[in-house]
C-alpha positions, 0 to 999 in steps of 0.5 A: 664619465665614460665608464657610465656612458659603456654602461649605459649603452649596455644597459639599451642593448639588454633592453631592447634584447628584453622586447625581441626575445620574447617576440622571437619565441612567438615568431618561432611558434608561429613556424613551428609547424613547418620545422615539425618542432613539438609543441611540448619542446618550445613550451618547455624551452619558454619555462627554462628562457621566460619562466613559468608566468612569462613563458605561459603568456608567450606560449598562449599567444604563440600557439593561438596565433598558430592556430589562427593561420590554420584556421585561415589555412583551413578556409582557404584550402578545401582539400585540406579540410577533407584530409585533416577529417580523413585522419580524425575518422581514423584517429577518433572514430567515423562518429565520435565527437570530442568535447573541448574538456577530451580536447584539452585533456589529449593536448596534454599528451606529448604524442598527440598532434597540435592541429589535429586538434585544432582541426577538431576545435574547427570542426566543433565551431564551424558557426564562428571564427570567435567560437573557434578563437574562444576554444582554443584560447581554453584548450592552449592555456593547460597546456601551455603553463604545464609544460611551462612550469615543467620547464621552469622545474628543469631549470632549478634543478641542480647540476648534481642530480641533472648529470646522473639522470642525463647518464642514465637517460644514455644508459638506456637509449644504449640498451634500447637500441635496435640491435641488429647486424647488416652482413653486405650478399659478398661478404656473407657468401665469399666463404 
């Protein structure tokens, strides 16, 4: 008898990890922008915890919720709007315009950044907050199940091929590295 009530506790506390898990990720998404995490990074990592399916609807909801506070963020603080379009002119252009397909398109890029983007989405509908929230929707979505499903991939890769390409992966940060030798004024001139 008390074999099956050890179990059962066990089985709750599994339970109840299985709702905070995944609300955890969303929350970890929503601060991420402070932590300066890439968003790329949290949707790989959704993939290897959740799966690609699961992962994918975390990393949506998160990263909308995201930009919803950057949305409210950007209604609120003026000074902000104006810097984010100093740095859309010198990214894209003083007259470019992007369409929300090149939008979705440079959310897939690793380099590019989430909220400049998002700053672009806010510029394009600046009518509505619904029309913002539609096209972020749409943007997020690639993004989200590709990196996720890129993350479920690392997952199923075997031990044998993750080491050697981890081995390389060093080998070449090694050889790429700056090499430069730092000689301190007194040791350089005491001969």
């Amino acid at each position: 008898m008390m074999g099956n009530v050890e179990w059962l506790q066990e089985f709750r506390l599994i339970d109840n990890y299985m709702f905070i898990a995944p609300i955890g990720f969303i929350i970890i998404h929503l601060i991420r922008p402070f932590f300066f995490f890439p968003v790329l990074l949290l949707c790989v990592t959704g993939g290897i915890l959740f799966g690609t399916v699961a992962g994918t609807v975390y990393s949506v909801i998160g990263l909308t919720l995201s930009s919803i506070i950057f949305y409210g963020i950007m209604q609120i603080v003026p000074k902000l709007t104006s810097k984010c379009k100093k740095v859309e002119e010198k990214m894209f252009g003083k007259h470019k315009e992007l369409t929300l397909t090149q939008i979705c398109l440079l959310r897939l890029l690793p380099f590019m950044h989430f909220h400049l983007l998002s700053y672009c989405l806010y510029e394009m509908s600046k009518e509505s907050f619904s029309s913002y929230l539609r096209t972020t929707f749409i943007t997020v979505t690639p993004l989200s199940f590709f990196y996720t499903a890129f993350g479920q991939s690392i997952k199923d890769v075997s031990i044998y091929i993750m080491i050697p390409v981890c081995l390389v992966m060093l080998l070449l940060i090694y050889i790429t590295r700056k090499k430069q030798i730092i000689i301190k004024w007194s040791i350089f001139f005491s001969s």
